[in-house]
C-alpha positions as CSV (number, residue, x, y, z in Angstrom):
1,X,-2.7,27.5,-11.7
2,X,-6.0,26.4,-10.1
3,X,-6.2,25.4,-6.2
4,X,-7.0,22.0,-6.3
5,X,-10.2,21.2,-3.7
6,X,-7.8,18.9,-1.5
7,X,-5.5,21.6,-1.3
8,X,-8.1,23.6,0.1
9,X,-10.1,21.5,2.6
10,X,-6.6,20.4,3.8
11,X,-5.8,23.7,4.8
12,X,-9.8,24.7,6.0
13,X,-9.1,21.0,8.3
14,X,-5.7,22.4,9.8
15,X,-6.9,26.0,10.8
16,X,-9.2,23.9,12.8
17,X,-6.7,21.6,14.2
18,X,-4.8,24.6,14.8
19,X,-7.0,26.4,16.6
20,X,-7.4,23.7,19.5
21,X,-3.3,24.2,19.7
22,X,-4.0,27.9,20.9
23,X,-6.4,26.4,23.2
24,X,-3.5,24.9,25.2
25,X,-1.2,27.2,25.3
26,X,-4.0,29.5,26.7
27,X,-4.5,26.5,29.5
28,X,-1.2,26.0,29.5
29,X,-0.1,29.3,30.7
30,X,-3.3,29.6,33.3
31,X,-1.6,26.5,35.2
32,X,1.9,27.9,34.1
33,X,4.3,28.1,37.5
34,X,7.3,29.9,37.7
35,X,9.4,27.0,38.3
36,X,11.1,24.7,36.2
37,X,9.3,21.3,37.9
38,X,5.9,23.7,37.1
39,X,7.0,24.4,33.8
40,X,7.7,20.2,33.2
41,X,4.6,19.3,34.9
42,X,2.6,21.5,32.6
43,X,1.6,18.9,29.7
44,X,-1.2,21.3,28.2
45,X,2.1,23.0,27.0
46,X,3.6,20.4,25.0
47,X,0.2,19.8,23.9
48,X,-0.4,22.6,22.8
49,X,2.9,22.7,20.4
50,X,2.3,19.5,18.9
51,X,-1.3,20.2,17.7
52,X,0.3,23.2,16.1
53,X,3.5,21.7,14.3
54,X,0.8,18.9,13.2
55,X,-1.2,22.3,11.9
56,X,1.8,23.5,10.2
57,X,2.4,20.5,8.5
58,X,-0.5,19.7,7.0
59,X,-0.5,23.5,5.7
60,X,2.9,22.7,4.4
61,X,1.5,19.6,2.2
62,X,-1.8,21.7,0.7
63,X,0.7,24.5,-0.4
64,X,2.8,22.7,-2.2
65,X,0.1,22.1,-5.1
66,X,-1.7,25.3,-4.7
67,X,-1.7,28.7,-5.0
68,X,-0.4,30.7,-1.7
69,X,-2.4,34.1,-2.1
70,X,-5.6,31.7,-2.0
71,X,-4.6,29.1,0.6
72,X,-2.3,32.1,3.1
73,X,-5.9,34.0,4.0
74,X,-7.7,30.5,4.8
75,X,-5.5,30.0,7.5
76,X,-7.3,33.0,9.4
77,X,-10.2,30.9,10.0
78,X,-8.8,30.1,12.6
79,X,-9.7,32.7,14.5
80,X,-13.4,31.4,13.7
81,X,-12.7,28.5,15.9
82,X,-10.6,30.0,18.2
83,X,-13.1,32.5,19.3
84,X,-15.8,29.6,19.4
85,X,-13.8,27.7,22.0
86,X,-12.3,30.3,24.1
87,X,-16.6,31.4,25.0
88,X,-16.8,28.1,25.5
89,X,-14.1,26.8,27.5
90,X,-12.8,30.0,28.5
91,X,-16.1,31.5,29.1
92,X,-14.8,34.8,27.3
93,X,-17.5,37.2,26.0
94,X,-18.3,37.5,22.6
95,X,-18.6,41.4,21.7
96,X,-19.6,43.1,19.0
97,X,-16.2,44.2,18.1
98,X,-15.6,40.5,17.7
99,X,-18.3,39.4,15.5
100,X,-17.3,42.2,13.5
101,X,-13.7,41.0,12.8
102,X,-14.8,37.6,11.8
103,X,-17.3,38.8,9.6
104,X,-14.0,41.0,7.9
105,X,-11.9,37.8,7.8
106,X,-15.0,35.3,6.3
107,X,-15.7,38.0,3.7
108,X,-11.7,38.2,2.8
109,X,-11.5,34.5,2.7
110,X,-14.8,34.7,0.2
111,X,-13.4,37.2,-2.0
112,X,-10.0,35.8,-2.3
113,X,-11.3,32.3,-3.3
114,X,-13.4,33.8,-6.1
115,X,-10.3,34.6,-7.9
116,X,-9.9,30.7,-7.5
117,X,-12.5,30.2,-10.6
C-alpha cells in the first residue's frame, strides 16, 4: 500500500498546526495562577487544547488511507516548528545540541519516506 500525497501533506500541515498548540500551553502555564478563577481566566490554555485536538484530527483523517510506519515519524516535525517559535516567541536559545536532534529527526523522516517508493 502506497501513501497517497494528501495523506502526507495532511499530516506535514497538522505537525504544524500542532506545533502552535504547544506554544500555548507553554503561555498558558507562564500566566498559570494557582487559583481556580486563574486557572478560568487563562484562555491561552483552552487554546492551546483545541489547536491540538484540531491536530489530532486531521492526523486521524491522513491515516486512515495511508501507511502508519510512514505517516507516525512525520508527526515529529513538529518539533521543527516548535523549536522555531519557542526562539522566537520565547526567546529560548538555539544550541548545538538542538540543531543536532532536528537534523536526527529530518534525516529519519527522509529515510522512512523512501521506503514510500
Amino acid at each position: 500500500m502506497k501513501t497517497p500525497l494528501s495523506s502526507i501533506l495532511l499530516v506535514l500541515f497538522a505537525s504544524f498546526i500542532g506545533s502552535f498548540g504547544t506554544v500555548f500551553l507553554k503561555a498558558g502555564a507562564d500566566k498559570l495562577e494557582r487559583t481556580v478563577r486563574g486557572v478560568l481566566t487563562n484562555w491561552r490554555l483552552p487554546v492551546g487544547i483545541a489547536i491540538y485536538l484540531t491536530s489530532f484530527a486531521m492526523y486521524t483523517v491522513a491515516v486512515k488511507s495511508g501507511e502508519l510506519t510512514i505517516l507516525y515519524p512525520m508527526v515529529s516535525l513538529g518539533y521543527l516548528w516548535t523549536l522555531i517559535w519557542s526562539r522566537l516567541i520565547f526567546n529560548e536559545p538555539l544550541t548545538k545540541n538542538k540543531f543536532i536532534g532536528i537534523g536526527m529527526i529530518l534525516f529519519g523522516v527522509v529515510v522512512l519516506n523512501l521506503g514510500n517508493r
